[in-house]
C-alpha angles and dihedrals in degrees: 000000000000117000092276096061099248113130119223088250096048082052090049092039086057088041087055096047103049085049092061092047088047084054095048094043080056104043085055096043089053098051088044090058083037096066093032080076096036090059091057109143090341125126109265127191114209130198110220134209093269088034089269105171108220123175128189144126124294113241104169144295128256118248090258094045089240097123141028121204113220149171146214090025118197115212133172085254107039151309120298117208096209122358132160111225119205112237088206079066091050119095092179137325130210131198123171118259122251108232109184 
């Protein structure tokens, strides 16, 4: 027991602990950028703060992940040619997947 009164296992037990959670955190974050490419000039439904239902075709993601370009944009009053959408507006999104 060190002076703090933490033991060695209960430090490797913490160790172990935030490892698993590092691996998790890794393991989301790479199926996220995952379907971020997989999304790539698909149709793509998005759930908007207020539950507004938008649709349009994926462009592309800014470095940060703040915004989507996107095209064709379906809105409740009317089609966009070309919009940004602001990820920090967005509550979920949903395309369908690709299987070749």
């Amino acid at each position: 027991m060190d002076g703090a009164g933490v033991t060695e296992s209960e430090l490797t037990d913490d160790a172990s602990s935030m490892n698993e959670v590092q691996s998790t955190r890794a393991f989301l974050r790479r199926r996220f950028l995952e379907s971020l490419v997989a999304m790539g000039n698909q149709r793509v439904e998005f759930t908007m703060h207020g539950r507004t239902k938008v649709a349009a075709k994926f462009g592309s993601s800014d470095i940060d992940v703040l915004h989507f370009q996107v095209s064709q944009l379906e809105t409740p009053i009317g089609v966009q040619p070309e919009a940004l959408l602001r990820c920090s507006d967005m509550i979920a999104y949903k395309f369908e997947v690709n299987k070749h």
